[in-house]
C-alpha positions as CSV (number, residue, x, y, z in Angstrom):
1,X,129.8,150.5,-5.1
2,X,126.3,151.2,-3.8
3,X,125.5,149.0,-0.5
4,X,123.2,146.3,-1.9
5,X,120.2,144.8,0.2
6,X,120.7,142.0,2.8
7,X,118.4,139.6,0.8
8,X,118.8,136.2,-1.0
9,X,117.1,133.9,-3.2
10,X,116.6,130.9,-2.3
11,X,117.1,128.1,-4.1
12,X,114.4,125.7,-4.1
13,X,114.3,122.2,-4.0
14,X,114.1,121.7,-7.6
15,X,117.9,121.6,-7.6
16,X,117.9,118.4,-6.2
17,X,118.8,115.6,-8.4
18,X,117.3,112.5,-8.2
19,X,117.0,109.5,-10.4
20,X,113.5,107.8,-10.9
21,X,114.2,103.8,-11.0
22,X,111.3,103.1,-12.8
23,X,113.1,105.0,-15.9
24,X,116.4,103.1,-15.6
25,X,116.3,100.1,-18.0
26,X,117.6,97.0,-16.4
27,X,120.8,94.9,-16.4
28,X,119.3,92.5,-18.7
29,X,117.6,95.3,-21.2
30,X,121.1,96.7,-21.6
31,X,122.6,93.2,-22.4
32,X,119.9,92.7,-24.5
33,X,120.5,96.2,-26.3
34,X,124.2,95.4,-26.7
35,X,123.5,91.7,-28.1
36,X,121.5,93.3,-30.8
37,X,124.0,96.6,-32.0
38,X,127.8,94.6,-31.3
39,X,128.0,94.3,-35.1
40,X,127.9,97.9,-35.2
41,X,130.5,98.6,-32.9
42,X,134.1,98.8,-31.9
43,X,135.7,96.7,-29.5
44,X,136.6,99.9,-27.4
45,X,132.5,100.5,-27.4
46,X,131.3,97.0,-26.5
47,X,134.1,96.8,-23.6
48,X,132.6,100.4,-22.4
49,X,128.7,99.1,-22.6
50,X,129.2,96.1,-21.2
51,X,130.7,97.8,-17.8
52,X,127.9,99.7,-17.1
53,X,125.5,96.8,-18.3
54,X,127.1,95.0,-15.9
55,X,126.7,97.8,-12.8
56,X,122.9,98.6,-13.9
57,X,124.0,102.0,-14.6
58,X,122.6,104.4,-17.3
59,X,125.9,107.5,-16.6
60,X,128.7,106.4,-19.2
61,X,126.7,104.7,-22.2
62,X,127.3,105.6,-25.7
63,X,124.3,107.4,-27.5
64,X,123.9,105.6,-30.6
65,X,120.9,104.0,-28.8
66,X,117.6,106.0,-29.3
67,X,115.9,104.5,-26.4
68,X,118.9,105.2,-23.8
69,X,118.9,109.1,-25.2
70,X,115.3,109.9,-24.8
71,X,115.5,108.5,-21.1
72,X,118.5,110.6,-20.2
73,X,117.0,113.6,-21.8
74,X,115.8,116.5,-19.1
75,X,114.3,119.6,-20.1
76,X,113.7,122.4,-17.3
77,X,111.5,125.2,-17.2
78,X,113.0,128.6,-17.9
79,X,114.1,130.3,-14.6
80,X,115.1,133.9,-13.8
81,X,116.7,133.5,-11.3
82,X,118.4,130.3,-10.3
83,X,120.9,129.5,-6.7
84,X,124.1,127.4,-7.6
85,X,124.5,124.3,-5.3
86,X,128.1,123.1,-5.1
87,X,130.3,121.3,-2.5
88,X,131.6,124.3,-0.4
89,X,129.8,126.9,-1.8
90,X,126.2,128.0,-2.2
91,X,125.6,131.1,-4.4
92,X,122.7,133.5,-5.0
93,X,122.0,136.1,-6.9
94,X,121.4,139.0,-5.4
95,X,119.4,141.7,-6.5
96,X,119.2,145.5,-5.8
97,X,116.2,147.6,-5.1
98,X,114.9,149.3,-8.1
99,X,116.3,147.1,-10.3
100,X,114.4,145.7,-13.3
101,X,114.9,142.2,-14.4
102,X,113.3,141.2,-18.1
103,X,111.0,138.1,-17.6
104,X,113.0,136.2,-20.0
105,X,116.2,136.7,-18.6
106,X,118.7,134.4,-16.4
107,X,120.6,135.2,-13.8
108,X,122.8,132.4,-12.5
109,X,124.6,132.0,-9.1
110,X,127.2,134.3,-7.5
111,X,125.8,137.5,-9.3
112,X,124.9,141.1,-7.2
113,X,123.3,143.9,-9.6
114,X,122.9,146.9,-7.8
115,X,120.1,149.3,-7.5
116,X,118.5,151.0,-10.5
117,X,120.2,148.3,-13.1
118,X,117.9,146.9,-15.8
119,X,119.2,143.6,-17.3
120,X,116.8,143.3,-20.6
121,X,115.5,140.5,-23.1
122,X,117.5,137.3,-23.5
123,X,120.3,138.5,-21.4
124,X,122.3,135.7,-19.6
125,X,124.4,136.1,-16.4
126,X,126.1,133.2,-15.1
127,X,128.6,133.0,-12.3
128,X,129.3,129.3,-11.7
129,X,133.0,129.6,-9.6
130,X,133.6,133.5,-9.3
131,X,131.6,136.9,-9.1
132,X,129.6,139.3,-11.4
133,X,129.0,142.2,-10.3
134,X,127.0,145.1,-12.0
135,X,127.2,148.5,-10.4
136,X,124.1,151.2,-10.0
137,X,122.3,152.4,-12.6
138,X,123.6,150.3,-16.0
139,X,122.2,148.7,-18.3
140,X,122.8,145.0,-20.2
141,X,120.5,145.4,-23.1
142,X,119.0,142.5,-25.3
143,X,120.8,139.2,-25.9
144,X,123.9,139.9,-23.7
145,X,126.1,137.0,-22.1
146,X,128.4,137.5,-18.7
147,X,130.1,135.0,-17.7
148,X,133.2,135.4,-15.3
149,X,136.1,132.4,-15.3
150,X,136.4,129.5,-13.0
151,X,140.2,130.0,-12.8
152,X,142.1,132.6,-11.4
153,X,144.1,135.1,-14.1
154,X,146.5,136.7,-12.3
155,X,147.6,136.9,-8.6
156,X,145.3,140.5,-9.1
157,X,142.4,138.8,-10.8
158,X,140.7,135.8,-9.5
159,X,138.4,135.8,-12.7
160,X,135.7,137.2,-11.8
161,X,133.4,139.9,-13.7
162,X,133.4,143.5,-12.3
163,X,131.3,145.8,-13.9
164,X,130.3,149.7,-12.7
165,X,127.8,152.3,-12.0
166,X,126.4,153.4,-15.3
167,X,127.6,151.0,-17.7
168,X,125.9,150.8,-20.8
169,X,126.8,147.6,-22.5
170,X,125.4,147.3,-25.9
171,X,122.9,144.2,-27.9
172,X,124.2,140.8,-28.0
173,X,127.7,141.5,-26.3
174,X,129.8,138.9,-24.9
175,X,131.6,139.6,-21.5
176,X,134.1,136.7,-19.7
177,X,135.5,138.3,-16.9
178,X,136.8,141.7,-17.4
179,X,136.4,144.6,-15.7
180,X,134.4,147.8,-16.5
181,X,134.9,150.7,-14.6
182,X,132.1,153.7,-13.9
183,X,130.8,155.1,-17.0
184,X,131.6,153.2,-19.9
185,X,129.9,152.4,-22.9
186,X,130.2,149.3,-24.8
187,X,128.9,149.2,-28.1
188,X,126.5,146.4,-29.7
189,X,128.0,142.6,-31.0
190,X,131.4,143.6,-29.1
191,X,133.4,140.5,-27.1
192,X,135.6,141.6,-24.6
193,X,138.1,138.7,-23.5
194,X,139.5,137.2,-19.9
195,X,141.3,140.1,-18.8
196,X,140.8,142.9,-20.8
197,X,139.9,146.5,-18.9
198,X,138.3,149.3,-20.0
199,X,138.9,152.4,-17.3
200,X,136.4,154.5,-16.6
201,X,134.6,157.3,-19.4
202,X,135.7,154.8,-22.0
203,X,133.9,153.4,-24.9
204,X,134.0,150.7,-27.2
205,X,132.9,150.8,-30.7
206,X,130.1,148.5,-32.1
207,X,131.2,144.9,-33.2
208,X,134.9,145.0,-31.6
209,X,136.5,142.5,-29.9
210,X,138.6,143.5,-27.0
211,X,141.6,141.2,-26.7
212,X,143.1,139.6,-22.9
213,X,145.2,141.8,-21.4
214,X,144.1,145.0,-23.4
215,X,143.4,148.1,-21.4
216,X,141.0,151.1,-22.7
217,X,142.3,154.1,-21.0
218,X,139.9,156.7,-20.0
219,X,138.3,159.3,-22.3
220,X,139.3,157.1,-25.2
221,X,137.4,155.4,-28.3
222,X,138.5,151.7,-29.1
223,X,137.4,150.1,-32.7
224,X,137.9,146.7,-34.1
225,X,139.2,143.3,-34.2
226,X,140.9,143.0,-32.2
227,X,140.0,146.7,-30.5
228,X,142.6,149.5,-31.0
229,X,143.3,153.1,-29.6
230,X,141.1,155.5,-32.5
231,X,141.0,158.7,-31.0
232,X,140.1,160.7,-27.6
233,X,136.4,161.1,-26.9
234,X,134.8,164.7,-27.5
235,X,132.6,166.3,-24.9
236,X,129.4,165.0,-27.3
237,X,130.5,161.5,-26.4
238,X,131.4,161.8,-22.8
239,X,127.6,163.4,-22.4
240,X,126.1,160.5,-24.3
241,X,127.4,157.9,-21.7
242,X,125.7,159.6,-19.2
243,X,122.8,159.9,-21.1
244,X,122.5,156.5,-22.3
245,X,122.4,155.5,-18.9
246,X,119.6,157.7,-18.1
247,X,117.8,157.1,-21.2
248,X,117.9,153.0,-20.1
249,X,116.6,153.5,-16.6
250,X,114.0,155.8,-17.9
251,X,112.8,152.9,-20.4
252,X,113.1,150.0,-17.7
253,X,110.4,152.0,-15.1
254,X,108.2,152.2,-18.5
255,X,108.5,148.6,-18.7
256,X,107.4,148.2,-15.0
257,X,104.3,149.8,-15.2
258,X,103.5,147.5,-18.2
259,X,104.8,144.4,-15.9
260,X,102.3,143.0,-13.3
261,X,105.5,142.0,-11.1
262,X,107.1,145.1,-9.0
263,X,110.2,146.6,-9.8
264,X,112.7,145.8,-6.7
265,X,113.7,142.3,-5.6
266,X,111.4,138.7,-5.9
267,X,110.8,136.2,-3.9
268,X,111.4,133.5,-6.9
269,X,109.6,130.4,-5.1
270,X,106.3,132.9,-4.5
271,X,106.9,135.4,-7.0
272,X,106.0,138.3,-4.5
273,X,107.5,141.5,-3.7
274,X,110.5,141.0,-1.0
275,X,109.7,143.9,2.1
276,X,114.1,144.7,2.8
């Protein structure tokens, strides 16, 4: 894999949770609430409302009440780029130079996309427990979801994502924690399960669904659900992966001269160009 930059984003102090007191009803306005509904529910229900009536708490009540809903209710602001805060970890995505990230686009936590990658419209990446990582030079086109696996698959597979230089992976594809070697090509509305494995010069036909555990060896065409060996790839195909890959990086520095923000790694808090 290409050596990446040594820079971070930082997550900023929006992460922090807090709880505003003036928004938490009191212990009376929940006794008061479950005076008024009791004929409405179970035994189980009452017994649960009345313990956390009885701590002041909001976490744990039902949500047949309108008023308790709309007060637990947050909404955030659309973020590109967003850190992961956990107990022993703290994760960051981590961006290559040249890379071109859509403005409506999220990348979340342990994620690395290497220089020259363009992930477009409506893609989302999340790592929340293991890696993704995107090679040089691919391309996740419009509506695409990666997401790798909190739990290990194998004692060679810890769940994470791995995906290589000059990937082309199609619209609206789903990915959870595969692998993708150099050179593939991944046609549009395809799903490829935990485990599955496409080596590299593969491709996958549009709208298949790559099973766990199946493996696309290289130079071949998979179709279907769920995916099966079709045929070898001719030389026409084998060029077109390469070109696709080109043709994607070509587009994405045409949509950076139409983008105010530089190509190249962001400061998220400032929005302004990174100097690494």
């Amino acid at each position: 894999m290409y050596d990446i930059p040594k820079t971070k984003y930082i997550a900023s102090d929006e992460l922090n949770y807090t709880e505003d007191p003036n928004t938490i009803p009191s212990k009376e306005g929940y006794q008061s609430t479950i005076d008024e509904k009791t004929a409405k529910l179970s035994k189980e229900e009452i017994e649960v409302l009345s313990h956390y009536a009885a701590k002041g708490e909001t976490r744990g009540i039902l949500e047949p009440f309108e008023e308790t809903s709309r007060k637990l209710a947050t909404f955030s602001k659309q973020r590109t780029l967003l850190g992961l805060r956990s107990i022993n970890n703290d994760y960051h995505p981590v961006i290559g130079l040249g890379a071109y990230i859509l403005p409506s686009a999220t990348i979340v936590g342990q994620v690395e996309i290497h220089n020259e990658t363009s992930i477009w419209y409506n893609c989302v990446i999340k790592a929340h427990s293991n890696a993704i990582r995107i090679g040089a030079r691919s391309n996740i086109q419009d509506g695409t979801i990666i997401v790798e696996s909190p739990n290990a698959l194998g004692l060679d597979h810890d769940g994470s994502t791995m995906i290589g230089h000059r990937v082309t992976i199609g619209h609206n594809c789903v990915l959870h924690a595969c692998t993708i070697e150099d050179r593939c090509l991944i046609g549009m509305g395809s799903v490829l399960e935990d485990n599955s494995y496409m080596e590299a010069m593969s491709m996958l036909g549009a709208g298949s669904v790559l099973k766990s555990g199946s493996r696309v060896k290289s130079n071949q065409l998979w179709v279907g659900n769920p995916a099966q060996y079709v045929r070898d790839l001719t030389g026409y195909e084998v060029l077109s992966i390469d070109n696709s890959a080109r043709h994607y990086l070509h587009l994405a520095k045409l949509h950076a001269e139409e983008n105010p923000s530089p190509i190249g790694p962001v400061n998220p808090l400032t929005r302004n160009h990174l100097n690494v």
